[in-house]
C-alpha positions in Angstrom: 22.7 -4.2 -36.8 23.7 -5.2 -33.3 23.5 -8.9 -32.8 22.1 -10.8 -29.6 24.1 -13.4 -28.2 22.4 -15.6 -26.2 24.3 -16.9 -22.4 23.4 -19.5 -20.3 20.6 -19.3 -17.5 23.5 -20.1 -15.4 25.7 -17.1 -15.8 22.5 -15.2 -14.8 21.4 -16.5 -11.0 23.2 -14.1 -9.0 23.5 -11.6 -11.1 20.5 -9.0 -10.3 21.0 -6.6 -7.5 19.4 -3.7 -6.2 20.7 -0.8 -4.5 18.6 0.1 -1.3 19.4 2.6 1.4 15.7 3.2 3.3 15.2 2.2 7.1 11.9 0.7 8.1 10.3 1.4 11.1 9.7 -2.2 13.1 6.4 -3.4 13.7 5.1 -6.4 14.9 4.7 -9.3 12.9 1.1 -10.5 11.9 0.4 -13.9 12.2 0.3 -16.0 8.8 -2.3 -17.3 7.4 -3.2 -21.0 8.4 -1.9 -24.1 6.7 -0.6 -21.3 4.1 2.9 -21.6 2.8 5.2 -18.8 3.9 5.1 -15.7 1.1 8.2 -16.9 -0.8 11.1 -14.9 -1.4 11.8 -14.1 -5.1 14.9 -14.4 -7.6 17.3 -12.0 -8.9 16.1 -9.8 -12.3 18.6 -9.6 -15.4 21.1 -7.1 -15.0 21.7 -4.7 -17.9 20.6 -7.4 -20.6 17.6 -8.9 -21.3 15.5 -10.0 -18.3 17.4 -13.7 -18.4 18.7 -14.1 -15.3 18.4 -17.7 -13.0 14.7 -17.6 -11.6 13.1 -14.3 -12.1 12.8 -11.3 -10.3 14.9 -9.9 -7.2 12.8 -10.1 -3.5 11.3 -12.8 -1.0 8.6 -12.6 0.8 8.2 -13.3 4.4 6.7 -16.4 6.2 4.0 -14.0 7.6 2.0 -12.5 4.9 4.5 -10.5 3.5 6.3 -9.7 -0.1 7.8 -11.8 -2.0 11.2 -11.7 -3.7 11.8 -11.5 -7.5 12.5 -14.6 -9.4 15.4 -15.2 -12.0 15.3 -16.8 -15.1 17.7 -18.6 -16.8 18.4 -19.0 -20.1 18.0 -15.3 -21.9 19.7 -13.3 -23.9 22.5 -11.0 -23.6 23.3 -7.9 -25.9 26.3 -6.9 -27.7 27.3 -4.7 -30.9 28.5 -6.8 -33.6 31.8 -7.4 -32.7 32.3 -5.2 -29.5 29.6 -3.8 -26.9 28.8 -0.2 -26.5 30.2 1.7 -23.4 26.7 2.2 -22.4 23.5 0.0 -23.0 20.1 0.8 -22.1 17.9 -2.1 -22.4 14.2 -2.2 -22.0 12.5 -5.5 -21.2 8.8 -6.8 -20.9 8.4 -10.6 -20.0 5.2 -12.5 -19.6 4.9 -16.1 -18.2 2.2 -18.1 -17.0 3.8 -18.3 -13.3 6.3 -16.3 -10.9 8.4 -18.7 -9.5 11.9 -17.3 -7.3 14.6 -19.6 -5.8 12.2 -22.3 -6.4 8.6 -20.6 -4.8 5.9 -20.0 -6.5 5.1 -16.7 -5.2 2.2 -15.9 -6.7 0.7 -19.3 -6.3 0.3 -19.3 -2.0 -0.9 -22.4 -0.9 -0.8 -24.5 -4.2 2.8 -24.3 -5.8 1.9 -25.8 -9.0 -1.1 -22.7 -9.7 -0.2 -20.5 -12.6 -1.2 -17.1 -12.3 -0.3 -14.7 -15.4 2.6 -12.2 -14.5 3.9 -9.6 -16.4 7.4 -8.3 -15.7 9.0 -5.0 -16.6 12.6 -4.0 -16.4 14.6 -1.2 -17.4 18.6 -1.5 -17.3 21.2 1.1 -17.6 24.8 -0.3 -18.3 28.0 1.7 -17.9 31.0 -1.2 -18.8 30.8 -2.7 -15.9 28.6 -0.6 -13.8 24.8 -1.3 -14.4 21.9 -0.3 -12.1 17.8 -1.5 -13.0 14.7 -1.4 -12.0 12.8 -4.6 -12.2 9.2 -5.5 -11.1 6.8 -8.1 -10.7 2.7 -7.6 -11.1 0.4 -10.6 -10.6 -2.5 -10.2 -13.7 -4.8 -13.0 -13.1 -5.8 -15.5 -9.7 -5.6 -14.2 -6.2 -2.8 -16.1 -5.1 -3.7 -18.3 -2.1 -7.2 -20.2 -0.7 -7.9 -16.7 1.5 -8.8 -14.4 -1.4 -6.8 -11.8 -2.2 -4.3 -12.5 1.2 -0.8 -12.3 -0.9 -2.6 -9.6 -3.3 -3.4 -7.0 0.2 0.2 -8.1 1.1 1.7 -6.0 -1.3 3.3 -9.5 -3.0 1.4 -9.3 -6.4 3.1 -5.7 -7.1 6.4 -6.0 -6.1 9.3 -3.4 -7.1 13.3 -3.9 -7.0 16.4 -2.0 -7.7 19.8 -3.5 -8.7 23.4 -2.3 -8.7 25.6 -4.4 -10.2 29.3 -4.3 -11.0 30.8 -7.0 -13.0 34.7 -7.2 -14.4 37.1 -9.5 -15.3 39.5 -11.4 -13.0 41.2 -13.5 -15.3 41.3 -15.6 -18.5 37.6 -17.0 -18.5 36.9 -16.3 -15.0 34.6 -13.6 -14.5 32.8 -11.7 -11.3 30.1 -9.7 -10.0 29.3 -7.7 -7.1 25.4 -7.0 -6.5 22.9 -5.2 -4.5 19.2 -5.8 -4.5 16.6 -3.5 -2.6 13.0 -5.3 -2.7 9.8 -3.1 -2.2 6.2 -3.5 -1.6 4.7 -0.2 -1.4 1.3 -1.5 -2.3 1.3 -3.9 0.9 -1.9 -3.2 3.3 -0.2 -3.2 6.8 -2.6 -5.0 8.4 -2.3 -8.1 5.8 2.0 -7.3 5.6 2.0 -7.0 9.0 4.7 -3.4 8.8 3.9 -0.7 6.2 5.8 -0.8 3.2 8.1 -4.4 3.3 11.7 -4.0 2.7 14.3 -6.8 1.6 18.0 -6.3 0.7 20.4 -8.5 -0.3 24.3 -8.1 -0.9 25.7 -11.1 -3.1 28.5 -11.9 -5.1 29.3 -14.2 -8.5 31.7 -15.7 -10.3 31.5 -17.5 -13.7 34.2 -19.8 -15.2 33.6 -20.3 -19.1 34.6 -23.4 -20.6 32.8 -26.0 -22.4 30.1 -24.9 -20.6 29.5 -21.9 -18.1 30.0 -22.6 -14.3 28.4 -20.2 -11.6 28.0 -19.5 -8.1 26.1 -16.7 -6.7 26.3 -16.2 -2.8 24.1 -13.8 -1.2 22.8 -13.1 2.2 18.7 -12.1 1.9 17.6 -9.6 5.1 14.7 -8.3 5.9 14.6 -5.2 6.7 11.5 -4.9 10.0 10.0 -6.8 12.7 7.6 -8.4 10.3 10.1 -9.9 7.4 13.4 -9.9 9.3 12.9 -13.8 10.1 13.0 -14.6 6.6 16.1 -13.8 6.1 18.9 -16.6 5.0 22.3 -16.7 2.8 21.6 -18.1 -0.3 24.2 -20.3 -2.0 23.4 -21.1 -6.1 25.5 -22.9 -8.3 24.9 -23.1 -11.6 25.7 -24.7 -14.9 24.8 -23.5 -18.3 25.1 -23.9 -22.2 24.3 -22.4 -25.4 23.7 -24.8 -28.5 24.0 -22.8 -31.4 20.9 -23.5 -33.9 21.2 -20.9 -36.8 22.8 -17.7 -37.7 21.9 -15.5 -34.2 20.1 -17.6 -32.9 21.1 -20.6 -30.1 18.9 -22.5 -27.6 20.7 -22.0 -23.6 20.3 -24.1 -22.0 20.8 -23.8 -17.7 20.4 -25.9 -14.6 20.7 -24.1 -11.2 20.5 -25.4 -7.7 20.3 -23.4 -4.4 20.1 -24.1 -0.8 18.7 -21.2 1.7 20.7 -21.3 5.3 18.1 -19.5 7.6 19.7 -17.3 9.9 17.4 -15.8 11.7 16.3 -18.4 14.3 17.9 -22.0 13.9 14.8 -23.7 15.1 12.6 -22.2 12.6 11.0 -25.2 10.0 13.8 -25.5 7.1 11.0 -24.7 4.8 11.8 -24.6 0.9 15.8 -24.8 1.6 16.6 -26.6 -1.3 15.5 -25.8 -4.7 16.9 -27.0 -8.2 15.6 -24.9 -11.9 15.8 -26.1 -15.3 15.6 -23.3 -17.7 15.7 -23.3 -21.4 15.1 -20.6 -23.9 15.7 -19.0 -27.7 16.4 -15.5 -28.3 15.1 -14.4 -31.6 16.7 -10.9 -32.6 15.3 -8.4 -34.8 17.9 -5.9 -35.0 17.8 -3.5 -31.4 14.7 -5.7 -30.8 14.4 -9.4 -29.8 11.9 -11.9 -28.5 12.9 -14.7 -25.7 10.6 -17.5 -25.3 11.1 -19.7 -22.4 10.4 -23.2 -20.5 11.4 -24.0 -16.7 10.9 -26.0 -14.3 11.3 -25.8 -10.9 11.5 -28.5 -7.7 11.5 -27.2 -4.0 11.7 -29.3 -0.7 9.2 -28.4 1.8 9.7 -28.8 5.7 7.2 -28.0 8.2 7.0 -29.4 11.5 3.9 -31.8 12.7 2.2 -30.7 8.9 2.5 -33.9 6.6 0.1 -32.2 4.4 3.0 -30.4 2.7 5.3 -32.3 0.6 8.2 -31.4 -2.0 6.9 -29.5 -4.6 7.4 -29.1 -8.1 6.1 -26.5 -10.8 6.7 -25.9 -14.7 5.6 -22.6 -16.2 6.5 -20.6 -19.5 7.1 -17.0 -20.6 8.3 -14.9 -23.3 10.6 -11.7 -23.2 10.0 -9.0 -25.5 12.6 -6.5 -25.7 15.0 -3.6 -27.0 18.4 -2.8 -26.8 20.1 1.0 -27.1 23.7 1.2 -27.5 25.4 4.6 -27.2 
């Protein structure tokens, strides 16, 4: 029976890449939406463990009406073999939650941070020691996602696909890295809504984690759109985070993770600083059943909003749940 140790949400922010090669084909930019918030960019998915990695998913969406990013969350579980992991894992993970919140965004909620729209998440891992590469993806179930009906829906950000390579080793006692490549789709994005056919996001990051009493992270990564249309959402993202696992009985431990992150758009300096700032509190329980396990979790999620000459947006905060449901094959 292999047992499931749970990590911090910490150690997971920065971990979820996705490998992307594909070249867009530029088109212009449609104008967004009125008084709507711009389609938020997404979180990083869980790499080659359970989907419990910082915020959620992997993209971001553009200002215009364009996909979002995947969100990470924090506080899951990780799987080993009893005493020592197997050379090669292949874990298969379905998560629900009431909300799809990434780096602090509700992306599924448009206008209205605080709106909970169901969300199911899939995710399929393949690790190889310290090479993994996923698949992880985000599909809006319920609510159309902003006050213009089905807007983020034709936008291609309710059905949103990424793909992660990750390589993660040792550097010394305690102090762990990562090296990560995300590649964010939207192939069900209607170009007039999008604004380009097919929106494209890739990020490059790196992480480190120091354990100790508790586990320290930072995840930096540089978020680019790839055309016309989602290029000038693109920033670095810098995300420390904290995290701890109280042990509660046998297997099972509640982790515990706090996470902060601060986006540095790069694209054009005058741009509003819209949703730079963002802090998560995530908690969860892994409860294993041999290969199998189920993850409920709580978060909650603060963002600051900055829009020139509109005082009707203010800093925002949201609280959602899920629960992960999934199963791990060691070979």
């Amino acid at each position: 029976m292999r047992t499931i140790k749970i990590h911090s949400v910490a150690a997971v922010f920065g971990l979820c890449l996705a490998p992307a090669l594909a070249a867009a084909a530029d088109e212009p930019a449609a104008a967004a939406p009125a008084a709507a918030e711009p389609a938020a960019a997404p979180a990083e998915p869980p790499a080659g463990t359970p989907a419990a990695e910082p915020a959620g998913g992997v993209p971001a969406a553009a200002p215009t009406p364009g996909p979002a990013a995947v969100p990470a969350d924090t506080g899951a579980a990780e799987a080993t073999a009893t005493t020592e992991a197997p050379s090669t894992l292949i874990n298969v993970d379905v998560e629900g939650a009431s909300a799809y919140v990434w780096r602090g965004m509700n992306l599924f909620g448009g206008s209205d941070q605080s709106k909970q729209n169901f969300s199911v998440f899939p995710s399929l891992t393949a690790t190889f020691g310290g090479l993994s590469i996923g698949y992880w993806g985000a599909f809006q179930v319920t609510g159309e996602g902003d006050n213009d009906p089905g807007t983020l829906v034709d936008a291609g950000v309710g059905a949103e696909t990424d793909l992660i390579l990750k390589y993660s080793g040792t550097l010394a006692e305690n102090l762990s890295y990562s090296a990560m490549l995300t590649y964010w789709i939207y192939a069900a994005a209607d170009e007039t809504a999008a604004g380009t056919k097919t929106p494209m996001y890739l990020e490059p990051g790196v992480g480190v984690t120091y354990t100790t009493a508790a586990d320290l992270g930072l995840y930096v990564g540089y978020y680019r759109g790839l055309q016309t249309a989602t290029e000038s959402y693109s920033f670095l993202y810098i995300n420390p985070s904290v995290g701890k696992t109280i042990p509660l009985s046998g297997d099972i431990g509640l982790a515990l993770g706090l996470s902060g992150g601060y986006k540095v758009f790069t694209n054009d300096p005058a741009t509003d600083q819209d949703k730079a700032l963002d802090l998560t509190l995530n908690a969860g329980v892994t409860l294993p059943f041999s290969d199998m396990y189920i993850t409920p979790q709580v978060h909650a999620s603060f963002v600051t909003r900055d829009i020139a000459g509109d005082a009707e947006f203010s800093d925002q905060f949201i609280a959602w749940a899920g629960v992960h449901v999934g199963y791990n094959l060691g070979i």
